[in-house]
N, C-alpha and C positions, 0 to 999 in steps of 0.2 A: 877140285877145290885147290887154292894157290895162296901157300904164305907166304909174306912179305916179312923178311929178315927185319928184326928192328931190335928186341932188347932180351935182354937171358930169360925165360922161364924157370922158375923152381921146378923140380925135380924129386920125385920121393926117392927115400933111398931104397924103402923094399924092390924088389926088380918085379914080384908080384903085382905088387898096390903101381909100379909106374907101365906094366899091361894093361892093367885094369883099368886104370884113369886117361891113359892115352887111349884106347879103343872106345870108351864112355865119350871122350869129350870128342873124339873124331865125327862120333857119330852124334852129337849137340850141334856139333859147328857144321855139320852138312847140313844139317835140316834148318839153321839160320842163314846161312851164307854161301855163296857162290865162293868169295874171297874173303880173308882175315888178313886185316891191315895192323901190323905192330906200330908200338909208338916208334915215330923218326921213319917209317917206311915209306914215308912219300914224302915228296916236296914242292916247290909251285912251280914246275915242270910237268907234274904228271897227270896222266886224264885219265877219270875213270869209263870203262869202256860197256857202261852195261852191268847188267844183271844185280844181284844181291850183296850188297860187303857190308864189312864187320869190321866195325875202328875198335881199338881192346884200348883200353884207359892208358892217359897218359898223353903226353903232347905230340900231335900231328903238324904237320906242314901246310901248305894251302895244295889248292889241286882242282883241276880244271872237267865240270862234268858234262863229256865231250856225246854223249848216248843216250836217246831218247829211253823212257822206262828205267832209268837206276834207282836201287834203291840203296840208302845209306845210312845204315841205322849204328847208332854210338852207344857204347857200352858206357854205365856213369863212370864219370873220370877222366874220359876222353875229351880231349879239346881239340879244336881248328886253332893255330896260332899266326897263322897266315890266310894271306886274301884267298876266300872261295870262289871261280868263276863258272859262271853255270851257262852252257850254251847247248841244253837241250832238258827236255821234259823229264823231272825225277822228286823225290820225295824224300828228306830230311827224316829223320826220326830221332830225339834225343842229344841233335849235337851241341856242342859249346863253342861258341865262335867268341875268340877273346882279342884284342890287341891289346896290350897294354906298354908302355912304355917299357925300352930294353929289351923286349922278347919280340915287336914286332912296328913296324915304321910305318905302318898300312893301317891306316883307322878306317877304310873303308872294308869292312868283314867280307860282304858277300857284293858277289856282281851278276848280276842276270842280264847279259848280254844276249841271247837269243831273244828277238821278238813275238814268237809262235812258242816259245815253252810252256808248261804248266807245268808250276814249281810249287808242291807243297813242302809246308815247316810245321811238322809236329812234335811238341813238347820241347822246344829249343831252347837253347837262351845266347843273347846276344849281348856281350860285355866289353867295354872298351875304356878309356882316360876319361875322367869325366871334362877335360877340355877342348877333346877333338871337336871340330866344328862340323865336320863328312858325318851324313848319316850311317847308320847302322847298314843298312842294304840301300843299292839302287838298281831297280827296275828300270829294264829297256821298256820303251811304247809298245803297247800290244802283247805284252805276256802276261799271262794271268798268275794269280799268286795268291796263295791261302795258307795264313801264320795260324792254327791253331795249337792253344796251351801252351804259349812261347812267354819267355820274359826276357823286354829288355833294361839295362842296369848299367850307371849308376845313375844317377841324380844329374845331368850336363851342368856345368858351371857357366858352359858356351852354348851360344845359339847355335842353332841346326835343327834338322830331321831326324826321326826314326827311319824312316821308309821314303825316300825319293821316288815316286811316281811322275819323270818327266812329262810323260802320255797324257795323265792327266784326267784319267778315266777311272772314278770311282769302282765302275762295278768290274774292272779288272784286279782288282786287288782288296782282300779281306780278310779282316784283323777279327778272330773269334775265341774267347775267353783268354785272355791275353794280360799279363801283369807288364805293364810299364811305369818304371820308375824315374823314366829319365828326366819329366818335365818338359820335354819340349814334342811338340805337334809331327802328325803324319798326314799332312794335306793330299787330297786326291786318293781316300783309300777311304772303303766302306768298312767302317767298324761296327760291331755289337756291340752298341753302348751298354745295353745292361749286363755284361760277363765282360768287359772289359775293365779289369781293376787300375788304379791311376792312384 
């Protein structure tokens, strides 16, 4: 298991109670996680290599997933603040992809640049300026993609996408019980209209 230096942890003061709660949560975070990512531990230089990790709340960087099978699961509180690029097969769990003005210049959140990947998004949410025109995510041709229980927000003021499917191929990409708030359309994606809230 490998931590990534990022922000102070509290500390008890009994030396008892901080054995106790360091051996307790040593053995939490091995049976969640290969790695434990602090906030500010990464930045859009770095690629995840594989296996199991663990974003811990608070603001993250962007970061490149370079390993087929990762999995990436976000503790609530935890944000992406930078662009995600995904160039291999892995699975989202809980994160928050935000850009908003001042904290980040990149209203394109996520990029799935691999054409053979399979990229699932569960329980996400995807938040950005309600004026950016760049959708939410853009899909390479040929990579399959499955958003469920994700929302994205806010309201667009501007035209655009949720979901860029240049490809073009419906049943490569699917939107399933999905809150979108933004008003504007995800052409070339097969949605569940009936668990799709709008």
């Amino acid at each position: 298991m490998t931590f990534v230096a990022g922000t102070r942890v509290p500390i008890p003061r009994d030396t008892d109670d901080k054995r106790r709660i360091s051996e307790g949560t040593r053995h939490i975070v091995a049976a969640l996680a290969d790695t434990v990512i602090l906030p500010d531990g990464v930045d859009a230089t770095d690629r995840l290599d594989g296996g199991r990790i663990l974003f811990m709340d608070g603001d993250h960087g962007g970061l490149t997933v370079s390993r087929n099978d990762t999995l990436v699961q976000c503790q609530p509180g935890s944000r992406f603040t930078r662009q995600i690029v995904i160039d291999a097969s892995c699975r989202f769990v809980g994160a928050h992809f935000r850009s908003l003005d001042g904290e980040n210049s990149e209203p394109l959140l996520v990029d799935i640049v691999s054409d053979s990947a399979y990229v699932f998004f569960d329980r996400c949410t995807f938040e950005k300026e309600s004026h950016h025109t760049t959708a939410f995510v853009r899909i390479a041709d040929g990579a399959k993609v499955n958003f469920t229980g994700c929302k994205f927000m806010p309201l667009m003021t501007a035209a655009g996408t949720t979901i860029n499917n240049p490809g073009g191929v419906n049943l490569n990409v699917y939107v399933t019980n999905n809150v979108k708030l933004t008003g504007v359309g995800a052409p070339h994606v097969a949605v569940t209209v009936i668990s799709e809230l709008t």
